[in-house]
C-alpha positions in Angstrom: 217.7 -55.1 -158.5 215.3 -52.1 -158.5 212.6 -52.4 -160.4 211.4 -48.3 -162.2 209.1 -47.3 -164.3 210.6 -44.4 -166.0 209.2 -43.4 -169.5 206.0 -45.7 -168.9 202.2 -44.7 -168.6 200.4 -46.1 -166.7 196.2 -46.3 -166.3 194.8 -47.2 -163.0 191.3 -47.7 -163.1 189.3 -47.4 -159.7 192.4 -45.5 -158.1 190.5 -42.4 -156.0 190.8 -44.9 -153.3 191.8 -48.3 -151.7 194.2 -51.1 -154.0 194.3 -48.4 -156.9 195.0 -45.5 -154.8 198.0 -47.3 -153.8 199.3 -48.7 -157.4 199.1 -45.2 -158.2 201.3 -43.7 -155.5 204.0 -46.2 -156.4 204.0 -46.1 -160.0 204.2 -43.2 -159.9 206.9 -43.0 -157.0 208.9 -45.3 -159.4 208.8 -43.0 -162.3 205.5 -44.1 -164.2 203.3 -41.0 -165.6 199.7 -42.4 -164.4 196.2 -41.7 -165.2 194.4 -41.9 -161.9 190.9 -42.7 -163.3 188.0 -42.9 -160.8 184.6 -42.4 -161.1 184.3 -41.6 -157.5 181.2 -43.7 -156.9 180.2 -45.1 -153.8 180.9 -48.8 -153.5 177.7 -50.1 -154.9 178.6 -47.7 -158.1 176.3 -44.7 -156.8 177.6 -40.9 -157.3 180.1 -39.2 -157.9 183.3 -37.4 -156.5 186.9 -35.7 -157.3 188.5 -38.5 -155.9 190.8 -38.8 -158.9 191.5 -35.3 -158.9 193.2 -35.8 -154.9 195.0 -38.6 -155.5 196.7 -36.7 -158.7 197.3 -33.9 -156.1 198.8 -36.6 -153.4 201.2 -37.4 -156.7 202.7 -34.0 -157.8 202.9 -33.0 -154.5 205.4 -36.0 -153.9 207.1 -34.8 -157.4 205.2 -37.3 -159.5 203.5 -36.9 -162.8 199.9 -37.6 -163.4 196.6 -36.4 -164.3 192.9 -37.5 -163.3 190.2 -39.1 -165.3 186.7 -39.4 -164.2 185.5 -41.3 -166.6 183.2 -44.6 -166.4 184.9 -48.2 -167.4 181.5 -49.4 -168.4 181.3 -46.8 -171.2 183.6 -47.8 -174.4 184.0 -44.4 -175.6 185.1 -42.9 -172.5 188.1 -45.3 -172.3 188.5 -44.5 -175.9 189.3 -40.7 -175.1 190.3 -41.9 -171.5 193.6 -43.8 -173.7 193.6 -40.9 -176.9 194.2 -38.5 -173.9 197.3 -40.1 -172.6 198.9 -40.7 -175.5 198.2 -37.1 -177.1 199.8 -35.8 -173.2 202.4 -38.9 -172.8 203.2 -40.5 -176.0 201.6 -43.7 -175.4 200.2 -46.1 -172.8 202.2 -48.7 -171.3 200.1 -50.4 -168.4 196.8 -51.2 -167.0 195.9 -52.3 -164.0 192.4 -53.0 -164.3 191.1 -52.0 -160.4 187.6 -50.6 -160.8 184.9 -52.4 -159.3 181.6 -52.3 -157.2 179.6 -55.0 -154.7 176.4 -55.6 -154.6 176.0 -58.9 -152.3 173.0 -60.6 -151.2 171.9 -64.0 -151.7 171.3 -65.5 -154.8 167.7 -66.1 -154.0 167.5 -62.1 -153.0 169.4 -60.9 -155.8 168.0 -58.9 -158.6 168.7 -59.3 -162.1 169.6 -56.0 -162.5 172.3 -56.2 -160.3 173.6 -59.2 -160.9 174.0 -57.2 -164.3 175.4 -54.2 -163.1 178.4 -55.6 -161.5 179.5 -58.2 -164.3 179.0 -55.0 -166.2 181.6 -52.8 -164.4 184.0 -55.9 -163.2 184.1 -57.9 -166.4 183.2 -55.8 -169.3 184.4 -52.5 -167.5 188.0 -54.2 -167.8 187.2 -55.4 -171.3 186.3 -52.1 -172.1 189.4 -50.3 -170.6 191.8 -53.5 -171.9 190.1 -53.1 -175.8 190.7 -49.3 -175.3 194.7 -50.0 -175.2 195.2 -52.9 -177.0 196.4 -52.0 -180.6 198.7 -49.5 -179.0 200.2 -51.7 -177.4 200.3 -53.7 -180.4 201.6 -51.3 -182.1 204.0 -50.7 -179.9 205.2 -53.3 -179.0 205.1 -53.2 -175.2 202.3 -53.9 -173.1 201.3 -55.0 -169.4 197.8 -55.5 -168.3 196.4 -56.8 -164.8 193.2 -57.6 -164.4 191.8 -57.7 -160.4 189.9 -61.3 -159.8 189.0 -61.9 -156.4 189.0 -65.6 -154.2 185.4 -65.3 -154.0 186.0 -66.2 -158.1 189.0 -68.5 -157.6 186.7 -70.3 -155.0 183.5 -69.1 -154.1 181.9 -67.3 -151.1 178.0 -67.0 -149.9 176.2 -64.5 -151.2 178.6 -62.8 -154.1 177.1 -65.0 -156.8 177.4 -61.7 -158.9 180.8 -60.7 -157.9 182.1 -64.2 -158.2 181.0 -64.9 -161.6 182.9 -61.7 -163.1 185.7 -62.5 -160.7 186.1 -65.5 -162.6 185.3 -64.5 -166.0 188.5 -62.2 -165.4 190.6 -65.0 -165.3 189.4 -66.7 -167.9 189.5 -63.1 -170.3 193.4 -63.5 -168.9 194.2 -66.7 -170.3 193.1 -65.9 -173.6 194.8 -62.2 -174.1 197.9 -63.6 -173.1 197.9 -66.1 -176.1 197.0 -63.2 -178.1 198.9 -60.2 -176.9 202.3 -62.8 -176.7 203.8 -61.6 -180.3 203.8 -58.0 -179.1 205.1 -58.2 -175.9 201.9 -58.0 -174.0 201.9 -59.7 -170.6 198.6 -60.1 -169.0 198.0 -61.2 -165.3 195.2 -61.4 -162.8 195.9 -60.8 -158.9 193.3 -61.6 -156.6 193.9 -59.6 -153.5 192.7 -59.3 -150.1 192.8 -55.9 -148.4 191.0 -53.9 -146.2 189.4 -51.2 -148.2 185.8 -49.7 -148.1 184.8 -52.2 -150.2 185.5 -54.6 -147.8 185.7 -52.4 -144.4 182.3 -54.1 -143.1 183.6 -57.8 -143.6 186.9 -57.7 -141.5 187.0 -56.9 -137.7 188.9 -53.2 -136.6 192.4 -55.7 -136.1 192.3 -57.7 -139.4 191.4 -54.3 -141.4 194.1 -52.8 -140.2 196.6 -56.2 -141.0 195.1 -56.5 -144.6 196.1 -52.7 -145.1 196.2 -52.3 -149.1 199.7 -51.2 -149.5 200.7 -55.2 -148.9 199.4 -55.9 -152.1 201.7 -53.8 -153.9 204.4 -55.4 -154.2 202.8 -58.1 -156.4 200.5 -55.7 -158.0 203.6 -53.9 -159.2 205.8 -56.8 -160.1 203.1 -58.4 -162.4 203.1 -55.1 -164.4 207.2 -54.6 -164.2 209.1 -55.2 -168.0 210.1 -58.5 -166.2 206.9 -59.9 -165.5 205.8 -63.3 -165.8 202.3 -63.8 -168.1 199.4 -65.8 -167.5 200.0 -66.0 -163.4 197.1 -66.1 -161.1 198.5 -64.9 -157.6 196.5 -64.1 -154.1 198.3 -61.3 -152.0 196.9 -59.7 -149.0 198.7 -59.0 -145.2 202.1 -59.8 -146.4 201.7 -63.3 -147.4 201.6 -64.0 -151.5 200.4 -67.0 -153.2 199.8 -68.5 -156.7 197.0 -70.3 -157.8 196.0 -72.4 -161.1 193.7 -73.2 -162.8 194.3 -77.4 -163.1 193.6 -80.8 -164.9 194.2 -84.6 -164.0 195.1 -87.2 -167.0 191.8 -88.2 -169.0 189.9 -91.5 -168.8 188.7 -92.5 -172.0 186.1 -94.5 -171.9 185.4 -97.4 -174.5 182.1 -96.8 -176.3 180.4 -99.5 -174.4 181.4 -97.8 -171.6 179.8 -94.2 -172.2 176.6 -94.6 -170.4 175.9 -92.5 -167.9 175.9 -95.6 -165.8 179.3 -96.1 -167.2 180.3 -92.6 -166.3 179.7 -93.4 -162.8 181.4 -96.1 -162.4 184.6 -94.2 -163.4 183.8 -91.2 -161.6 186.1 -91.6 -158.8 189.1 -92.3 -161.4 188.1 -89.4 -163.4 187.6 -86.7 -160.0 191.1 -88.3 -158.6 193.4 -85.2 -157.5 196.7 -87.0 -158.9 198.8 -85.7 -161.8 197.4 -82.5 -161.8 199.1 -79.8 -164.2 198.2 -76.2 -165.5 197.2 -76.4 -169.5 198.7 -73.2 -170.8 195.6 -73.1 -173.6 192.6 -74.7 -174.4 194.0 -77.1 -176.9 195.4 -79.2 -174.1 192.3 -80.0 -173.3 191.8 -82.2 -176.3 195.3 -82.8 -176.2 194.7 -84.9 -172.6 191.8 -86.7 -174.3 193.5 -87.7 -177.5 196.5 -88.9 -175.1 194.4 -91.1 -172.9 192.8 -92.7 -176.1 196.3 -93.6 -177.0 197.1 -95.2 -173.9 194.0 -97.5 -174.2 194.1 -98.1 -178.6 197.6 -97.5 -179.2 199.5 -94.4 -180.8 197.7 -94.7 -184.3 194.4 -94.3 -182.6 194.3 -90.6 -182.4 193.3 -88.8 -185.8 196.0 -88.1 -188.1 195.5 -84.2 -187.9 195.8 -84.3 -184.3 199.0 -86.7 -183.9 202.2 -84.3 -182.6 
């Protein structure tokens, strides 16, 4: 099975460079029309560049179609016009791969407000921004595939990215939530968390592992959770050729008796209620409550749980 892109648009955020760089050469290899947007900032978000504009050239000169945008995720109106340009030059906008991002790492302790702001402000609410900017046409029609770029410093932490990690995370969880909305119009929406060797990252690997966590291994999954056939609401970790999935999980509830809900009576249950057995992946929020109202059950007895929430 080959898997095209013919007659889709595609908007690549972050793509002068690095991961997007590459999802652009490939959509468009595979038929996609594709906005290369790129602000063309340094990797703390500093300055500017026509970084876009060579990556559009890389495209037609390899008999693709695109067309370069320089314009900032973190502004609404610019990924406004950013979308009302494609569609007015393309018809309509089919994907996003949410790439754009910045670092600003230090400790916690060292770390300034402002930019602990600044880069939840261009990871998170930049791929709000750009996602909002598409989102009622795809509604509208009927067809839509969004990816938004988390990072396993969000999944699971890392010294010194307090910042980074927190937006990381707050991807996935703005994942979960569009997917239950965008599902009645045909909206898939993932988050990859890759690992690749780009300048955002070029001072943290050694020469050798740069090289083996060359962006173009990420691809593959990049590409496949944008594809018509995509799953929705995956997490998956690519980098160096090996692909995972991850999840976000539960155990089964203890419900505690109301004699029992002390704090005192909280610890004493604490190593039933941190046990890793019986995990599972909720699919919403609801089954959150759902987990409660079942162990409640187990203890009471079916007619325990409040008529409005009984299946």
């Amino acid at each position: 099975m080959t898997i095209d892109f013919k007659d889709k648009v595609a908007i690549v955020t972050g793509a002068g460079g690095g991961l997007g760089r590459e999802y652009a050469l490939e959509l468009a290899k595979r038929g996609a029309k594709v906005v290369v947007n790129d602000l063309g900032g340094t990797r703390d978000g500093t300055g500017h560049s026509d970084a876009a504009l060579k990556v559009v050239e890389e495209i037609e000169a390899a008999g693709g179609t695109a067309m370069s945008n320089g314009s900032s995720v973190t502004e609404y109106d610019q990924m406004e016009k950013m979308v009302a340009d494609a569609k007015q030059k393309w018809g309509g906008v089919h994907i996003l791969i949410n790439n754009a991002g910045v670092l600003r790492d230090k400790t916690y302790a060292k770390m300034s407000p402002e930019d602990f702001e600044f880069v939840l402000k261009v990871h998170l609410t930049g791929s709000a921004f750009a996602t909002k900017a598409c989102w009622e046409t795809m509604r509208e029609q009927a067809y839509g595939r969004i990816l938004m770029t988390a990072s396993s410093t969000g999944l699971f932490g890392n010294f010194g990215q307090a910042n980074y990690g927190a937006a990381k995370l707050g991807l996935a969880g703005l994942t979960k939530t569009l997917q239950l909305e965008g599902a009645k119009y045909n909206i898939r929406v993932n988050t990859l968390s890759p690992v690749a060797g780009t300048r955002m990252t070029e001072d943290l690997f050694p020469e050798e592992a740069f090289k083996l966590f060359d962006p173009v291994n990420v691809v593959p999954a990049a590409l496949f959770l944008v594809s018509e056939d995509s799953p929705t609401n995956a997490i998956v970790g690519a980098g160096a050729g090996g692909y995972h999935s991850a999840w976000v999980m539960m155990n089964d509830a203890v419900w505690l008796k109301e004699e029992e809900r002390t704090v005192e009576g909280f610890a004493a249950n604490w190593e039933e209620i941190s046990a890793q057995n019986n995990l599972r992946a909720p699919n919403s929020g609801s089954e959150q409550s759902g987990a409660i109202l079942t162990a409640m059950q187990k203890v009471l007895g079916k007619d325990a749980a409040p008529s409005s929430a009984r299946g």
